[in-house]
Phi, psi and omega in degrees: 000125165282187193287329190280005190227352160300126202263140205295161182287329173221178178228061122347112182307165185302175184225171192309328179300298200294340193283312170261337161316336178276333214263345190293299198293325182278303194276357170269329162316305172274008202258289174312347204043048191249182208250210193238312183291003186242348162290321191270339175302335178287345186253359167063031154242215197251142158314334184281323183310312171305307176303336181269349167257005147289313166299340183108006174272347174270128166305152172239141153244197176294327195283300184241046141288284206331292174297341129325301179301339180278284216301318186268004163066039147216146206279116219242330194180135191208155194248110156093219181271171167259120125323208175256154163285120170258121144235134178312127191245130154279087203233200191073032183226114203295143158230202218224160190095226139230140183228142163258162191278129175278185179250168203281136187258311178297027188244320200296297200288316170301296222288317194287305139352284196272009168302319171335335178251356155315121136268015147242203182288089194268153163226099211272111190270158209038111127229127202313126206237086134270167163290312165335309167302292205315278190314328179275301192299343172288326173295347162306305190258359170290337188265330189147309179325136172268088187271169180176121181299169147235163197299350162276341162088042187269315182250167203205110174298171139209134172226131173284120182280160185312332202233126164275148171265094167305269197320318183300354177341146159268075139010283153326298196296309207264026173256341196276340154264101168325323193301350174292335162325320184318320189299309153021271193291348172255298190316326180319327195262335188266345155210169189256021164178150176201160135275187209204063184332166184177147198286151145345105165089023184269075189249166193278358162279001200257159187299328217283359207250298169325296175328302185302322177271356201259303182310331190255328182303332192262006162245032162092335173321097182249162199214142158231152171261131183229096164075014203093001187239156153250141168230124192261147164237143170232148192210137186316122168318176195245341195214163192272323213253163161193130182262170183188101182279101194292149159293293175275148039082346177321125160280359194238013202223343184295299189280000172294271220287357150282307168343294159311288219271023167291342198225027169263112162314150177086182191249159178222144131281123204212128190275122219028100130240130163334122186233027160295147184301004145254010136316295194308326196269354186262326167277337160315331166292317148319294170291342151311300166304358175107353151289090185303108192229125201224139223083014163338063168112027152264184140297355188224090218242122158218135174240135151315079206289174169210115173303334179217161212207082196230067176247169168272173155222125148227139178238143196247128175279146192309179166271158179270145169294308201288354239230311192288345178291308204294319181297327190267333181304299212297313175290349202278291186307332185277354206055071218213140156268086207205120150321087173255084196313129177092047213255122178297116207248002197265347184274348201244359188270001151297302183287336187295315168277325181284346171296335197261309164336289199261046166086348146317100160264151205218168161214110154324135150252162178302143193295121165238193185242120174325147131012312180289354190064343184279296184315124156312081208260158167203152170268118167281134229199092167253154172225117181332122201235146166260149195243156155247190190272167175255148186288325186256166186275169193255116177217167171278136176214146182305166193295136025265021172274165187307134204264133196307316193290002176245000211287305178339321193269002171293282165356301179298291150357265197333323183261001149226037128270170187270172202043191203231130190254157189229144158206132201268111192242037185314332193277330208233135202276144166080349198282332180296339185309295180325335178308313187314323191306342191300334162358282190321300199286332159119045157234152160306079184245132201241148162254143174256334168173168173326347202236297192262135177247153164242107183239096177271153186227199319286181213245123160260115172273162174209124197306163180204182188228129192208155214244150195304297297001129182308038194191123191299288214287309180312310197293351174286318184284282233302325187280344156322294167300355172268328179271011154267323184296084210290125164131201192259115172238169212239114191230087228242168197034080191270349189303357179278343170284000178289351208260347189223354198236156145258103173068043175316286205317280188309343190261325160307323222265299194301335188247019152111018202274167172231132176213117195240149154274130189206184198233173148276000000 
C-alpha cells in the first residue's frame, strides 16, 4: 500500500495545513477539469484516497505532493523562494533513435478559439499541453465554457453555455496570449458589444492588429481600443455575400475571418488567405460542424455560413511542422542518426529542399495520413552530413514557402555548415538581433541590420553560459546548439519554451541528449 492510500492515524479533524493543501488540491484539480477519480487514475490510487486528501484528512509526504504537482501540472508548494527554470546542457555527443512529432499548438489554440461557435459538444483529441493551451483554456472556463481533460489527459471535451459571462474574462490570462484576438470572429456572433483584454503596447495601427479588423469589418465589427481593452460593437451586416481581400497573409488574420464567416449568413470569400497548416485544421473543423468551405489549402477560401452551428464533434489535431523542424535541426547540428517520426512532410518540403541544396542527407518513408484523415505524414531518417552554404540566401515566404517559425533553425544549420549563409527575416523586426546570441556558443554571426544575419561556418561550438532571448524559436536554437557544444553549457530563464514546446528537454533527453533542469 502506498502513502496515498494509507488512512490518517487517528481520527482528528484535520488540521489547518492539511486543510489548505486539500483545498489547493481540489481547485487546481477543476482548475484542470479533471473529476477526483481521473486525478486518482493519474496517481494509480482510489477516489476515496483523493477526497481524503482534499478534505484534509490524508497524511502527504513530499514524494507525493511532487506527484500531485506533476498530474495537475502545478507547482503545489515550493521550499523556499521560487525562482526562474535553467537548464545545464552536457553536448557534443550525437543522439540517437526515434522521435514522434507532437500535435500543433497553433491549431490547438484556433480549434479552442471556434469551439465558441458550437452549441454542441467538441471534442478535441492530441491536444498539445502547453502554457499557451492553459491560458486560452483559462479564459475559457472564465466565460463560462465547460473543458474537461480525459484520464490520459491527451483529449479535451468543451461545451459551450447558452449565454457567456463576457464580464467574467480572467483578465490576466487573456493579456498573456497574443491568440486572444482569435475571439473576435466568434464572439462577433454571440454579442452585440463586449470587451476583449488585450496586452498592454498592443496598438491598433500596428501591422499586426489592422489586418485583423480590415478581415472583420464587413461582418459588422467595429473594435476601439480603451485602455488596455478592445471594445467591440457589432451591427447587422448591410449584405448577405461578402468578397474580403486580406492585406496580410496572415494566420491568425485568416482564421478570425474564417471564424467570422462560419456562423455569417451567405457566402464570403475571402482572397489571400493563408493556407498554412492550422488554417487546413481549422476548416477541416469547420467543416465537421457542418460548414461548406471550398478551397481548402489555396489562397482562396468561400465559405458557406450556417447562422447556427449545433453538432457533437470530434476532432483530431495534426502534427506540428514547426515542432518536427526543432527536431530535425536538434539531429543536424549533433551530426545524429535519428528518425523523426509523424513528420507533416507537405508543410516541411521547402526546408527539406533547401537542406538537400546544402548537402543533407535523408531518407522518406512512404507517405502516410494523419488522424485527421487528411495531413500528409512521412518518418524522416538523418544520416550524418557534411553541410555547405546554400548559394542564395534563405528567407520566409507563406506557405508553400520555408514557413517564418522555422526560418530561425536555419541559423543553427548554417553556422555548421562550410561558407557564409545569408539569412533574411523580413517579417519580424528585431527577431534576427536575438541570433546574434549564437556568439556565445562560438558561431560566426554578423547582424547586417535588424532583419539579416550573416552566418559563416563551420562552428566548433564551445560551451557557454547564456540567459534565454525574450523569443521562443530563437531561444530553441540556442539550446540546440548546446547539445552541438562539447562541455557543459548553462542556458537560464528557459520558460518561455514552455509557451511552444511540450516536454522537449525529456523527450530530448529520451535520444541520448543530457539535460539537467534546476533552479537557483
Amino acid at each position: 500500500m502506498t502513502a496515498i492510500d494509507t488512512p490518517p492515524t487517528d481520527a482528528a479533524p484535520p488540521d489547518t495545513a492539511m486543510r489548505r493543501i486539500g483545498l489547493l488540491v481540489r481547485d487546481a484539480r477543476r482548475h484542470r477539469g479533471l473529476t477526483q477519480l481521473q486525478l486518482a487514475e493519474r496517481l494509480g490510487t482510489s477516489q476515496s484516497a483523493i477526497a481524503r486528501i482534499e478534505q484534509g484528512g490524508q497524511n502527504l509526504t513530499l514524494e507525493l505532493l511532487g506527484r500531485l504537482s506533476e498530474a495537475l501540472e502545478r507547482e503545489l508548494f515550493t521550499v523556499g523562494p521560487s525562482g526562474p527554470t535553467h537548464l545545464r546542457v552536457t553536448g557534443g555527443t550525437p543522439l540517437r533513435g526515434s522521435v514522434a512529432v507532437k500535435s500543433s499548438k497553433n491549431a490547438a489554440v484556433a480549434l479552442l478559439c471556434a469551439a465558441l461557435l458550437n452549441r454542441g459538444r467538441t471534442t478535441l483529441r492530441n491536444v498539445a499541453r502547453i502554457v499557451e493551451v492553459e491560458r486560452i483554456l483559462d479564459v475559457l472556463r472564465s466565460i463560462g465554457v465547460a473543458a474537461t481533460w480525459d484520464v490520459t489527459g491527451r483529449d479535451l471535451t468543451l461545451v459551450v453555455p447558452d449565454e457567456l459571462d463576457l464580464a467574467g474574462i480572467d483578465a490576466d490570462a487573456a493579456r498573456r496570449t497574443r491568440s486572444i484576438i482569435m475571439f473576435l470572429g466568434p464572439l462577433l456572433h454571440r454579442a452585440r458589444q463586449f470587451d476583449l483584454p488585450y496586452a498592454g503596447g498592443c496598438d491598433l495601427g500596428t501591422r499586426t492588429v489592422e489586418p485583423h479588423m480590415i478581415a472583420l469589418r464587413p461582418f459588422g465589427l467595429e473594435v476601439e481600443a480603451r485602455a488596455g481593452e478592445y471594445h467591440a460593437t457589432v451591427t447587422e451586416p448591410t449584405s448577405a455575400g461578402r468578397t474580403i481581400v486580406l492585406t496580410e497573409r496572415g494566420d491568425t488574420v485568416t482564421e478570425n475571418a474564417l471564424l467570422a464567416a462560419a456562423r455569417a449568413d451567405g457566402t464570403t470569400t475571402i482572397r489571400n488567405a493563408s493556407s498554412n497548416y492550422m488554417v487546413q485544421d481549422l476548416c477541416l473543423y469547420l467543416q465537421l460542424l457542418g460548414v461548406d468551405i471550398e478551397g481548402l489549402g489555396s489562397t482562396t477560401l468561400t465559405v458557406h455560413g450556417r447562422p447556427e452551428l449545433d453538432a457533437d464533434v470530434d476532432y483530431t489535431i495534426s502534427e506540428d511542422p514547426v515542432e518536427a523542424m526543432s527536431l530535425l535541426t536538434a539531429g543536424i547540428v549533433t551530426g545524429s542518426e535519428l528518425t523523426v517520426r509523424r513528420a507533416p512532410i507537405e508543410f516541411l518540403e521547402i526546408e527539406l529542399a533547401v537542406l538537400t541544396e546544402m548537402g543533407l542527407r535523408y531518407s522518406l518513408s512512404p507517405e502516410y495520413r494523419a488522424d485527421n484523415g487528411h495531413t500528409r505524414l512521412a518518418d524522416v531518417t538523418l544520416h550524418p552530413s557534411e553541410l555547405k552554404a546554400p548559394i542564395d540566401k534563405i528567407h520566409p515566404m507563406p506557405f508553400p514557402g520555408l514557413n517564418i517559425d522555422n526560418l530561425p533553425f536555419f541559423a543553427v544549420i548554417a553556422a555548421a555548415a562550410t561558407g557564409a549563409t545569408l539569412i533574411h527575416d523580413w517579417v519580424y523586426d528585431n527577431r534576427a538581433i536575438h541570433l546574434s546570441d549564437l556568439t556565445r556558443l562560438g558561431a560566426d554571426v554578423r547582424l547586417l541590420d535588424p532583419h539579416r544575419v550573416l552566418i559563416t561556418g563551420p562552428t566548433r561550438w564551445s560551451s557557454a553560459e547564456v540567459v534565454c532571448p525574450p523569443a521562443l524559436r530563437p531561444a530553441v536554437c540556442i539550446l540546440l546548439a548546446m547539445l552541438a557544444a562539447k562541455g557543459t553549457s548553462v542556458l537560464r530563464n528557459v520558460d518561455i519554451i514552455a509557451r511552444g514546446y511540450e516536454q522537449l528537454y525529456e523527450r530530448l533527453v529520451e535520444m541520448g541528449a543530457q539535460i539537467e533542469v534546476f533552479r537557483d
